[in-house]
DSSP file (Angstrom, degrees, kcal/mol; ACC not computed):
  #  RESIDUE AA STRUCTURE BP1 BP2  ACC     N-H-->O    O-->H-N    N-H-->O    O-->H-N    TCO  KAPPA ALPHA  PHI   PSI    X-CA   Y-CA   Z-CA
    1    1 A X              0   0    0      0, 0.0    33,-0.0     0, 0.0     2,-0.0   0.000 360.0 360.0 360.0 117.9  105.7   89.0 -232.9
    2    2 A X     >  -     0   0    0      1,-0.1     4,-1.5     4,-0.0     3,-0.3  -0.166 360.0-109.7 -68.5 172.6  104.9   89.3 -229.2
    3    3 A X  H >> S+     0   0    0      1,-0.2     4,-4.0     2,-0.2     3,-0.7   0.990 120.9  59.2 -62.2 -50.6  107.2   88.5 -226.0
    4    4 A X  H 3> S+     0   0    0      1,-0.2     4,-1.0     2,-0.2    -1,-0.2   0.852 113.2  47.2 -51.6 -41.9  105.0   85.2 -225.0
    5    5 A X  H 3> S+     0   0    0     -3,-0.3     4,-1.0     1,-0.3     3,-0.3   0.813 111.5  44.4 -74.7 -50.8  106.3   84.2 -228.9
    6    6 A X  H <X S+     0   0    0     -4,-1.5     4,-2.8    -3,-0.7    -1,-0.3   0.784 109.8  56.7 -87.7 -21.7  109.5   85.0 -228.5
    7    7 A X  H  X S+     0   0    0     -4,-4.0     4,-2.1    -5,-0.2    -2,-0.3   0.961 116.1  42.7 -37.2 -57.8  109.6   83.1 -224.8
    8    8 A X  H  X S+     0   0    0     -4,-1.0     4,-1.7     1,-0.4    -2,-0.2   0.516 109.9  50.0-117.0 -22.8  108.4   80.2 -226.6
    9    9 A X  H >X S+     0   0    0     -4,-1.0     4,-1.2     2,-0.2     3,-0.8   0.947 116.9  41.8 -70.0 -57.5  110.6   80.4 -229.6
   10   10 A X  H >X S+     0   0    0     -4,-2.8     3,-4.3     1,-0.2     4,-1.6   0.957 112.8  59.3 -65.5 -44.2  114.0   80.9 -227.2
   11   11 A X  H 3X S+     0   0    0     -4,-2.1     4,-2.6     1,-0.3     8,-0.4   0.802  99.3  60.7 -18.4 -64.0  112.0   77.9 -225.0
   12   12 A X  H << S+     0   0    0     -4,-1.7     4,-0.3    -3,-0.8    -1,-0.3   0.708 112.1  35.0 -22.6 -43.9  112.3   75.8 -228.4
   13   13 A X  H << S+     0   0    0     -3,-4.3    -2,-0.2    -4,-1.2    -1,-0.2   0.834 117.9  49.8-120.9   1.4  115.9   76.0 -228.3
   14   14 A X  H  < S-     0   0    0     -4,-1.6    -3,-0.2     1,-0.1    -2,-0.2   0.460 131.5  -1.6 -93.9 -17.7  116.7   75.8 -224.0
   15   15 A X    >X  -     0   0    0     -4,-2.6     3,-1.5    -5,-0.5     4,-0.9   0.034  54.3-170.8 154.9 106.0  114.6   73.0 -223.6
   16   16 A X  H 3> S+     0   0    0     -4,-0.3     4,-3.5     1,-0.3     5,-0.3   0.756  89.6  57.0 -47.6 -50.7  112.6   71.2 -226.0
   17   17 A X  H 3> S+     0   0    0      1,-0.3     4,-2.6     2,-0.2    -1,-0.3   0.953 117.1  39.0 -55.2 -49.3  110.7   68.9 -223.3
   18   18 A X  H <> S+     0   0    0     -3,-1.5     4,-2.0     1,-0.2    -1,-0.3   0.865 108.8  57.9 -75.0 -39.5  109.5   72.0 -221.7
   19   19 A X  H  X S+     0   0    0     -4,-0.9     4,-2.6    -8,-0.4    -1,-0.2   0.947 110.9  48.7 -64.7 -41.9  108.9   74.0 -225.0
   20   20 A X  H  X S+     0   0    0     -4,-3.5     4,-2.3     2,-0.2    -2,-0.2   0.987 106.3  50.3 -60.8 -54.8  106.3   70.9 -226.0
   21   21 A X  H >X S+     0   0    0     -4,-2.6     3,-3.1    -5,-0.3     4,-0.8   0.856 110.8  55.4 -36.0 -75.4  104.3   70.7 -222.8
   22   22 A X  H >X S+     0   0    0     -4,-2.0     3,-2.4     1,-0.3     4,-1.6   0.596 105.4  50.4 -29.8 -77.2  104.0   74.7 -223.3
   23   23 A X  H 3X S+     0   0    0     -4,-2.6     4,-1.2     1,-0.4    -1,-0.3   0.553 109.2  52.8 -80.4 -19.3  102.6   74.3 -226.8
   24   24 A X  H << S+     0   0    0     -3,-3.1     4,-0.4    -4,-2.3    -1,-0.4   0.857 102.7  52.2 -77.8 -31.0  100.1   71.9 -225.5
   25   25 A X  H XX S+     0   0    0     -3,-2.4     4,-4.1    -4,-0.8     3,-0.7   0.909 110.5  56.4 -68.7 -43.8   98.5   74.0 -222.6
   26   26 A X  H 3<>S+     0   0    0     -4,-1.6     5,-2.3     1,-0.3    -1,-0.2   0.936 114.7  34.0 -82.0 -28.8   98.1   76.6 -225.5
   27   27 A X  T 3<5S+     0   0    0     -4,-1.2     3,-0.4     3,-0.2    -1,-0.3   0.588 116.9  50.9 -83.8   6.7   96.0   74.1 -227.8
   28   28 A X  T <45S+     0   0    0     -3,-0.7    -2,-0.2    -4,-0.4    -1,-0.2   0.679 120.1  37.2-101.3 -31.3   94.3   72.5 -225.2
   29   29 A X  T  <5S-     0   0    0     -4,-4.1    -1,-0.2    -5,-0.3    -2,-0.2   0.442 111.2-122.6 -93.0  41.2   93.4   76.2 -224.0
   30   30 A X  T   5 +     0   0    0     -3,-0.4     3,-0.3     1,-0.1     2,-0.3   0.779  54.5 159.5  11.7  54.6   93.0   77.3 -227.5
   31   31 A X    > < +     0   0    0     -5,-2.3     3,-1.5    -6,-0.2    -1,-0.1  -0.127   3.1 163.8 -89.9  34.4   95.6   79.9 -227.1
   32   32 A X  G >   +     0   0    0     -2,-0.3     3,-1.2     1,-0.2    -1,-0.2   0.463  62.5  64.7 -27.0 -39.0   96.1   80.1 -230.9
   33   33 A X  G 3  S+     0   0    0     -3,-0.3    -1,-0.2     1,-0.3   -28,-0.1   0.837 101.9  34.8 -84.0 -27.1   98.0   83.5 -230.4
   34   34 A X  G <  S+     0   0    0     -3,-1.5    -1,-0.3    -8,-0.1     2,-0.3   0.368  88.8 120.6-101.7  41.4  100.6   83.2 -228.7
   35   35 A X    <   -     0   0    0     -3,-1.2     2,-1.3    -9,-0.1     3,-0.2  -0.660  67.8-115.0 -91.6 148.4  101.9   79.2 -230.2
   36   36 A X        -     0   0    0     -2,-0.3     4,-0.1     1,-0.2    -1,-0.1  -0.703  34.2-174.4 -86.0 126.2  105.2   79.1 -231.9
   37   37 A X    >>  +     0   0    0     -2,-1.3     3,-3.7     2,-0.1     4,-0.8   0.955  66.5  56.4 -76.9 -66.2  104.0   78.3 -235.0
   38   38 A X  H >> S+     0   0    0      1,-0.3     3,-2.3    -3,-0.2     2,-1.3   0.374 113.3  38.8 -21.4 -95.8  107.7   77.7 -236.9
   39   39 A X  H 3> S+     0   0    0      1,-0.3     4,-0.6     2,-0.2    -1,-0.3   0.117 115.8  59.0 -85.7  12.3  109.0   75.2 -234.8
   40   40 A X  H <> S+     0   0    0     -3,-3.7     4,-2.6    -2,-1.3    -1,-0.3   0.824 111.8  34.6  33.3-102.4  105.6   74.0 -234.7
   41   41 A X  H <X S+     0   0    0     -3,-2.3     4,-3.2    -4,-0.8     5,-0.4   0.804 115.5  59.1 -61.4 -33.6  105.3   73.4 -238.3
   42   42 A X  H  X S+     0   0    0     -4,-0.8     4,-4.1    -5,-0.4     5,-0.4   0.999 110.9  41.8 -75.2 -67.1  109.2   72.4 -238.5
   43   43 A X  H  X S+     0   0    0     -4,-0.6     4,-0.8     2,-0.2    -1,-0.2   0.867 114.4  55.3 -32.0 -49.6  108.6   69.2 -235.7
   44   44 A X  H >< S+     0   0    0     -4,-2.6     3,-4.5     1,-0.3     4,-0.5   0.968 111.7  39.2 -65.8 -79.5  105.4   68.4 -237.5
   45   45 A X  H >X S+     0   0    0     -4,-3.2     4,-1.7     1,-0.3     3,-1.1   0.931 115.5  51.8 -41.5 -35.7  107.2   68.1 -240.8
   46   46 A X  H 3< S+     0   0    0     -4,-4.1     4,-0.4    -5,-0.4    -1,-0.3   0.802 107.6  58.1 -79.6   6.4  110.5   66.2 -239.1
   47   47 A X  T << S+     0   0    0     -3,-4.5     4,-0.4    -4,-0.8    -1,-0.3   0.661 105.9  49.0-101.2  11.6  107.9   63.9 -237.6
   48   48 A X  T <> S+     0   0    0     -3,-1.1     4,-1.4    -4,-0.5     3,-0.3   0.863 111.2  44.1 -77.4 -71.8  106.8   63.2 -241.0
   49   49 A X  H  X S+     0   0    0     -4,-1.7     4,-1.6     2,-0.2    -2,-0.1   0.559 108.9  65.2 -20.7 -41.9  110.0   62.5 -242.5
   50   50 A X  H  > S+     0   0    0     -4,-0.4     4,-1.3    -5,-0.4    -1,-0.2   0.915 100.9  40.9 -72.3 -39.6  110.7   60.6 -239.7
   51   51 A X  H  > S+     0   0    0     -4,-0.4     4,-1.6    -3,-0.3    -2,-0.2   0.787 111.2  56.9 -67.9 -41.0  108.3   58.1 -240.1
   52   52 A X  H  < S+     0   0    0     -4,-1.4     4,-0.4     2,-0.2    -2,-0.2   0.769 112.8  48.3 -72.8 -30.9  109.0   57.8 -244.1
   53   53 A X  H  X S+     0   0    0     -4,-1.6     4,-1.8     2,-0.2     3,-0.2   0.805 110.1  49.5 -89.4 -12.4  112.9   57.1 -242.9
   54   54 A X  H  X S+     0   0    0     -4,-1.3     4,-4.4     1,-0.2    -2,-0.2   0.928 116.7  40.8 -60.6 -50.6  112.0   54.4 -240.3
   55   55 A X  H  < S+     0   0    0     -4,-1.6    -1,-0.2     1,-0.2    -2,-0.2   0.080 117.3  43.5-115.3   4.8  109.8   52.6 -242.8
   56   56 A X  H  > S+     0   0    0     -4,-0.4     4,-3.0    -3,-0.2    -1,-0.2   0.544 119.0  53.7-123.4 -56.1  112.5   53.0 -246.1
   57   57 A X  H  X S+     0   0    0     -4,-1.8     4,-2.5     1,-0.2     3,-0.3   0.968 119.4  34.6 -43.1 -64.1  115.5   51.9 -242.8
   58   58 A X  H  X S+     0   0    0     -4,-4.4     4,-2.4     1,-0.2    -1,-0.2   0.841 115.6  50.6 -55.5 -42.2  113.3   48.9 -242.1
   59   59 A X  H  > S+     0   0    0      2,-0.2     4,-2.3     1,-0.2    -1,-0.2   0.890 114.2  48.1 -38.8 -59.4  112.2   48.2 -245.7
   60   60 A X  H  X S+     0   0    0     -4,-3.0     4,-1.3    -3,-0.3     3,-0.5   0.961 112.8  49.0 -80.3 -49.3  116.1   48.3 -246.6
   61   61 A X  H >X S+     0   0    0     -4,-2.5     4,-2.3     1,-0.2     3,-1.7   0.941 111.5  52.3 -38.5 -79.4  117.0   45.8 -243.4
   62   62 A X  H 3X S+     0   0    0     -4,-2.4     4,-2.7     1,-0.3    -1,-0.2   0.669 108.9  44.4 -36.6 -42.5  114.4   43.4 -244.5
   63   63 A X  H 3X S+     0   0    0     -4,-2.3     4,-1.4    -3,-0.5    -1,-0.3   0.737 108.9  50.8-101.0  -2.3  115.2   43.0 -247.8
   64   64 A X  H <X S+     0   0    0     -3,-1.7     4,-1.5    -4,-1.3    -2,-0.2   0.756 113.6  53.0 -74.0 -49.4  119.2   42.6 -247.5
   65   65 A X  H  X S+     0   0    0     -4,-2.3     4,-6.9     1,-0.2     5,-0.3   0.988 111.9  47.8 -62.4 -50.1  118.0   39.6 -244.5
   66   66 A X  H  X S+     0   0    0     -4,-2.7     4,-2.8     2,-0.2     5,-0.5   0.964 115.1  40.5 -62.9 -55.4  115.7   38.1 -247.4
   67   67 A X  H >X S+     0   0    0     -4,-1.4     4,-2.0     2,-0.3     3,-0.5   0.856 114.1  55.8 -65.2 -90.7  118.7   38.2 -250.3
   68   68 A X  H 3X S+     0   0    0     -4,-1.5     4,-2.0     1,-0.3    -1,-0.2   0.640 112.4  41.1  16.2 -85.2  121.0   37.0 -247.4
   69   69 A X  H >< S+     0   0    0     -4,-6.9     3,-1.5     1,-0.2    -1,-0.3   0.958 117.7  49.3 -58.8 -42.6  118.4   33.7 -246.8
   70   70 A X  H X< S+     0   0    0     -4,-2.8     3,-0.6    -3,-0.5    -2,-0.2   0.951 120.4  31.4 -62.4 -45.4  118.0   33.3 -250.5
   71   71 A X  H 3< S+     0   0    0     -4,-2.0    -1,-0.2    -5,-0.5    -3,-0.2   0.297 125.6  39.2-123.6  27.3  121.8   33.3 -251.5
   72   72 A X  T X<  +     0   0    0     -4,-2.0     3,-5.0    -3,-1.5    -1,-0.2  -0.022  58.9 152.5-144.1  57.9  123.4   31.8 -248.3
   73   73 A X  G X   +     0   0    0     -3,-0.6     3,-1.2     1,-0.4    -3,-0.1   0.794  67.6  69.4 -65.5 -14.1  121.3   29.1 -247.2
   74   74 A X  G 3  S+     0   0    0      1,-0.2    -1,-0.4    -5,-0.1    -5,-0.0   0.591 102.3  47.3 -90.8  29.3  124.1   27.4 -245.7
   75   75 A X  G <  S+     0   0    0     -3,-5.0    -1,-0.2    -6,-0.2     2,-0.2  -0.158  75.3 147.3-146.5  62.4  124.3   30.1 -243.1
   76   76 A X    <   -     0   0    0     -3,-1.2     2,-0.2     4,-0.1     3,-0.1  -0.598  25.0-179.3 -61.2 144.3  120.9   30.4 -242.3
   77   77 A X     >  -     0   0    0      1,-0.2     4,-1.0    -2,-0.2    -2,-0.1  -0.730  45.3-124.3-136.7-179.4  120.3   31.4 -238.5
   78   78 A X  H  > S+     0   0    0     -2,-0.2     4,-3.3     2,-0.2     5,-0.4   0.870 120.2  58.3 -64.5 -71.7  117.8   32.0 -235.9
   79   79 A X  H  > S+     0   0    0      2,-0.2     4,-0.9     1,-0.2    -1,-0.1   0.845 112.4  35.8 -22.9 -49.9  119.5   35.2 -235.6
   80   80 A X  H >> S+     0   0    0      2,-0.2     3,-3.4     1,-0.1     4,-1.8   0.942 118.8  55.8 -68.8 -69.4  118.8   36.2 -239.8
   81   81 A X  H 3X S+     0   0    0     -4,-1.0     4,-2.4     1,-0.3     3,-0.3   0.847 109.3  42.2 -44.3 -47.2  115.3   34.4 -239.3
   82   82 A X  H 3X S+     0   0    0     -4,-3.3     4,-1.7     1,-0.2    -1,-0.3   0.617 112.1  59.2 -86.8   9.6  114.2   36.8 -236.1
   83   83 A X  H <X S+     0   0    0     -3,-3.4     4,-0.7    -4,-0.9    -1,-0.2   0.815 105.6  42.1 -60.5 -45.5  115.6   39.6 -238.0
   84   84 A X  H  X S+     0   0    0     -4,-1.8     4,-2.2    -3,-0.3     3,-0.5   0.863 118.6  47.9 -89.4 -50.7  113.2   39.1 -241.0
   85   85 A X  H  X S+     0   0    0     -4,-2.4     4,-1.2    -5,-0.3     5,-0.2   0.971 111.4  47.2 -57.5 -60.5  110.3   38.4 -238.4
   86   86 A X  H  < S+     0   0    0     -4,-1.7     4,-0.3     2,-0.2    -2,-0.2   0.681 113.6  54.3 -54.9 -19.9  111.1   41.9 -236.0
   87   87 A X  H >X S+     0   0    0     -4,-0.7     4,-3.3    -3,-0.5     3,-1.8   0.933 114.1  41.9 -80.3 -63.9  111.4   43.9 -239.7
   88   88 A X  H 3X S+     0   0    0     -4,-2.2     4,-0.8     1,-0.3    -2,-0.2   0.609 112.7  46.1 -59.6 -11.2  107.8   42.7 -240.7
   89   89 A X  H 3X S+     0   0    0     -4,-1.2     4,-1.9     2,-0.2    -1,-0.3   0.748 116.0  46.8-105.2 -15.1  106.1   43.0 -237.9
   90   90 A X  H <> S+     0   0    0     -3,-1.8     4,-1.7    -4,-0.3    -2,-0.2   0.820 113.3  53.6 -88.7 -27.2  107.6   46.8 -237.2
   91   91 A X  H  X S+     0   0    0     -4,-3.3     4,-1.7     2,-0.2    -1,-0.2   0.908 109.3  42.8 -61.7 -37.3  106.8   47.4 -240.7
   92   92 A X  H  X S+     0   0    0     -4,-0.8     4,-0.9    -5,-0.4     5,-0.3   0.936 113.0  55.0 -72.0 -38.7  103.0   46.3 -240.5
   93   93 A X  H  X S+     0   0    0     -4,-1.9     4,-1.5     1,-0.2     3,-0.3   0.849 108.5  47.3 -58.9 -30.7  102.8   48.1 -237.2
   94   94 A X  H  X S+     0   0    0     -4,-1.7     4,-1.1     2,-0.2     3,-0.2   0.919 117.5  43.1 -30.1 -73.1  104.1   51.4 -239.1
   95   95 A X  H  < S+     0   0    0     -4,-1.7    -1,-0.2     1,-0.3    -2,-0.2   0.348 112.4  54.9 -90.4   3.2  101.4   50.8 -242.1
   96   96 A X  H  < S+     0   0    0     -4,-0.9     3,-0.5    -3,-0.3    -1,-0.3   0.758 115.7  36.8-109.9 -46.1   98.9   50.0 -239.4
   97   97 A X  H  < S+     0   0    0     -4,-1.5    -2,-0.2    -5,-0.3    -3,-0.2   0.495 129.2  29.2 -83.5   0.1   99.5   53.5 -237.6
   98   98 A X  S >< S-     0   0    0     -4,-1.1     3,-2.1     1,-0.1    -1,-0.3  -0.227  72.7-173.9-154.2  65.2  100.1   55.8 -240.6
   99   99 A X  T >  S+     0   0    0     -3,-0.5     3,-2.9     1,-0.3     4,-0.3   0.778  77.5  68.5  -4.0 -60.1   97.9   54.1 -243.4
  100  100 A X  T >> S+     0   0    0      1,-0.3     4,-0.9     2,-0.1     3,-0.7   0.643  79.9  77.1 -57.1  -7.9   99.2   56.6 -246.0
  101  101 A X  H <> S+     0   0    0     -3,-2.1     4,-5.1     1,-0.2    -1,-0.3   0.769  81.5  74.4 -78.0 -24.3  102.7   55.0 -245.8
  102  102 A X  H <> S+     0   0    0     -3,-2.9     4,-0.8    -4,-0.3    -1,-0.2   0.853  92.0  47.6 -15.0 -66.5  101.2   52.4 -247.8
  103  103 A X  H X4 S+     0   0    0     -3,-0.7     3,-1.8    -4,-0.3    -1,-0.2   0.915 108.4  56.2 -53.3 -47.8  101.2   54.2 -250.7
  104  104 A X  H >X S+     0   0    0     -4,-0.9     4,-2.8     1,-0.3     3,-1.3   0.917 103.4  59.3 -60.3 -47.5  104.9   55.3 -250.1
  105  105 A X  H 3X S+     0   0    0     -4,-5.1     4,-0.9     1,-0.2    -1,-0.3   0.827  99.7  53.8 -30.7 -46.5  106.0   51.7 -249.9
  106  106 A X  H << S+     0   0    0     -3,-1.8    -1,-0.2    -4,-0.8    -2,-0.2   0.522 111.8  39.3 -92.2   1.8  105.0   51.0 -252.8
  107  107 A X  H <4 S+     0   0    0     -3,-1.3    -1,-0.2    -4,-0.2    -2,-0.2   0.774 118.3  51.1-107.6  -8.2  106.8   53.8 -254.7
  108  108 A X  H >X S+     0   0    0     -4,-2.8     4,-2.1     1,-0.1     3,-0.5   0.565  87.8  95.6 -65.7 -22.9  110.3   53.2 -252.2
  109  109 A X  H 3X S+     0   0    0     -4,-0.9     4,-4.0    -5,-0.3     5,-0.2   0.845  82.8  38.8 -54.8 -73.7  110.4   49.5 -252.8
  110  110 A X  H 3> S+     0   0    0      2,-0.2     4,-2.4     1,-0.2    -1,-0.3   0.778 116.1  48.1 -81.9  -7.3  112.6   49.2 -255.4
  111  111 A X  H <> S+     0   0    0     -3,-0.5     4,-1.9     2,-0.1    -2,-0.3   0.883 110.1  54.1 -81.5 -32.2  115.2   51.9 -254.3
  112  112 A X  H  X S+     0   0    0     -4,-2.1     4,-3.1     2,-0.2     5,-0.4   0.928 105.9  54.0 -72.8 -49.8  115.2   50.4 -251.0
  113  113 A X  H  X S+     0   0    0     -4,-4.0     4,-2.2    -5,-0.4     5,-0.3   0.933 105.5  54.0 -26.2 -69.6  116.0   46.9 -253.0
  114  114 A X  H >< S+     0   0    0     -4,-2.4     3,-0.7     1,-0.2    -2,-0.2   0.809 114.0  43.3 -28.6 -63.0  119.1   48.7 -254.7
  115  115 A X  H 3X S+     0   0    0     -4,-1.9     4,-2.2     1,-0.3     3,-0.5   0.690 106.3  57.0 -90.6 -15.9  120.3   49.6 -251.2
  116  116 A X  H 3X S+     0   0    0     -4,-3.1     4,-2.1     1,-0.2    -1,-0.3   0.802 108.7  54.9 -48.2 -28.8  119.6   46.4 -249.6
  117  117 A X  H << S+     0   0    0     -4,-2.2     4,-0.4    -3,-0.7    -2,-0.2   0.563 101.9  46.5 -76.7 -12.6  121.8   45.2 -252.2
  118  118 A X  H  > S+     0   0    0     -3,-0.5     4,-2.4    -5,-0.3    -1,-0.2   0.692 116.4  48.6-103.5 -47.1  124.8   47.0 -251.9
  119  119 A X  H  X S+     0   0    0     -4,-2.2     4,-1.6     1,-0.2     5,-0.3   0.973 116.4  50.5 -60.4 -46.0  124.6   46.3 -247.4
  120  120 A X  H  X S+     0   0    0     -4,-2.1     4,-1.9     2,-0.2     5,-0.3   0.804 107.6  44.1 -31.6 -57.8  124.0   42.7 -248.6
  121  121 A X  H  > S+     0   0    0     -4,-0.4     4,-3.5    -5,-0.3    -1,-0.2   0.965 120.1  49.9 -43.2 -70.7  127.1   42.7 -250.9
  122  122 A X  H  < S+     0   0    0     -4,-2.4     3,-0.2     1,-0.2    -2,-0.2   0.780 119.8  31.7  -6.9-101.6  128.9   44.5 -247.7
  123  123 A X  H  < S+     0   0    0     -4,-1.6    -2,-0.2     1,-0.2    -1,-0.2   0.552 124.7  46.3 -71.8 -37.1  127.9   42.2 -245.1
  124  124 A X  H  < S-     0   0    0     -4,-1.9    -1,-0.2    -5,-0.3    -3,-0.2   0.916  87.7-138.7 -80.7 -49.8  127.9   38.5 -247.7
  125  125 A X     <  +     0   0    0     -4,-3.5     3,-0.4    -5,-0.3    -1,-0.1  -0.519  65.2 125.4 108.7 -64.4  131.3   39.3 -249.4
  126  126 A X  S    S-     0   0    0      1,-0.2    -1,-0.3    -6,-0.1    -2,-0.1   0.082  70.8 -93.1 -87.7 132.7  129.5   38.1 -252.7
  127  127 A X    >>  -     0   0    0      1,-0.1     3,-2.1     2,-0.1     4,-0.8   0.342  22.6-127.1 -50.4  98.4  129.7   40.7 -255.6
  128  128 A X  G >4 S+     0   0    0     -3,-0.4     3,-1.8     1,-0.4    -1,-0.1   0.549 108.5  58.3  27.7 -81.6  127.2   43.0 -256.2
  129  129 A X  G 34 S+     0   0    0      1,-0.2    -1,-0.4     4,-0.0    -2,-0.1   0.523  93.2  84.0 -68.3  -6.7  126.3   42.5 -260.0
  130  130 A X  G <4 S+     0   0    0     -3,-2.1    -1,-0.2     2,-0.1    -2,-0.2   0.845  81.2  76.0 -15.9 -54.6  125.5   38.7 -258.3
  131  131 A X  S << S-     0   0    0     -3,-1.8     2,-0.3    -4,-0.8     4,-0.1  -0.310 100.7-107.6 -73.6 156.9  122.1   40.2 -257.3
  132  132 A X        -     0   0    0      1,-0.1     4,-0.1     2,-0.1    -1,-0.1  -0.688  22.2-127.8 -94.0 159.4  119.5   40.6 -259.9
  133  133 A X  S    S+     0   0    0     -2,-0.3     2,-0.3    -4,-0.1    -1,-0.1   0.444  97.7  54.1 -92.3  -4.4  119.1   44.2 -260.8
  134  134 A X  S    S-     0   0    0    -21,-0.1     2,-0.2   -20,-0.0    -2,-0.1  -0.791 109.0 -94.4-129.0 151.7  114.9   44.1 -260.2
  135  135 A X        -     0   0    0     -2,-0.3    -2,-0.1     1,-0.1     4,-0.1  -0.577  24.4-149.0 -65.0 145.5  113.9   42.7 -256.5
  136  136 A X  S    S+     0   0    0     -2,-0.2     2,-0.5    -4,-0.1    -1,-0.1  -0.123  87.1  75.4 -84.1  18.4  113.3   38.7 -256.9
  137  137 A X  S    S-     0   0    0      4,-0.0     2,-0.2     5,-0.0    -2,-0.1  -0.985  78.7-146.5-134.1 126.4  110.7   39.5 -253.9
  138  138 A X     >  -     0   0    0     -2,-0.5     4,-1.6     1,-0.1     3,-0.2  -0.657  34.6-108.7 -68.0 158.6  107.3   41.4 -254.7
  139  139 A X  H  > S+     0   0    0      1,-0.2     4,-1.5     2,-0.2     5,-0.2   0.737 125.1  61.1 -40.0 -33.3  106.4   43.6 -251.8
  140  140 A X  H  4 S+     0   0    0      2,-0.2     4,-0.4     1,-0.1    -1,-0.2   0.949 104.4  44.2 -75.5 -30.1  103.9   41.4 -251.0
  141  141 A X  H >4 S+     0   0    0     -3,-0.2     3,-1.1     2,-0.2    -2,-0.2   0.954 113.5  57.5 -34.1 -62.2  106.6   38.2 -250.5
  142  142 A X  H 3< S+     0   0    0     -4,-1.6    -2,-0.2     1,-0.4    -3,-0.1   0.533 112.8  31.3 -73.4 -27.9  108.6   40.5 -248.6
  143  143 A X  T 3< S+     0   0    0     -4,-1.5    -1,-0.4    -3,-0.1     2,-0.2   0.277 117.7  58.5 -93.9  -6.8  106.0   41.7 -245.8
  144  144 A X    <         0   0    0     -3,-1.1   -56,-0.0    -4,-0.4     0, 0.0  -0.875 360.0 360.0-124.6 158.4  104.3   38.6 -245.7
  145  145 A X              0   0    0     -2,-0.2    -4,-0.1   -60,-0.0    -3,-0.1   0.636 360.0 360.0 -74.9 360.0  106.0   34.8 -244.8
């Protein structure tokens, strides 16, 4: 490990804004040698992750507002209603910009149900085992109106 490495590493952990620019001047001047790769590879992966917990958060929002309208229609709002609208459209924008999340949707879906069902339960008062134990929503209901 050279000094420029270890600059860039201690850089990493005094100040992150600064440490990124740096790691861009070195790919844009292909300056391969001296990038910190760890903390590199470690952003790259939490921006990965990150994107898979936005889209499971939203997922889980969405479907708690849908059980909500289904099993309290006398307290439908505007409020519920632009909830359900701001989840779907940040969810298509998600699946629009990282395609592959697609896939992941379709295998998070029903765990994200589960835990819509327990904030639902939360937030409703009305008991749990109430909900049915499989989503009453396909993913495709659930992203689309």
């Amino acid at each position: 490990m050279n000094a420029q490495s270890v600059n860039t590493q201690n850089l990493y952990e005094q100040d992150f804004y600064l440490w990124t620019q740096t790691i861009v001047q070195q790919l844009k001047a292909n300056n391969l040698t001296e990038i910190d790769i760890a903390n590199l590879i470690e952003e790259i992966e939490s921006m990965g992750r990150s994107e898979k917990r936005e889209l499971k958060s939203r997922l889980i929002i969405l479907l708690m507002h849908l059980l909500k309208w289904q099993y309290q229609p006398e307290k439908h709002s505007e409020s519920w209603r632009s909830t359900i609208t701001e989840q779907r459209i940040c969810i298509e924008i998600l699946l629009e910009d990282s395609p592959s999340l697609k896939s992941l949707i379709t295998e998070v879906f029903e765990d994200c149900y589960r835990k819509a069902c327990l904030k639902a339960s939360d937030e409703t008062g009305i008991k749990l085992s109430f909900f049915p134990k499989e989503s009453p929503f396909t993913l495709e209901e659930t992203l689309n109106d």
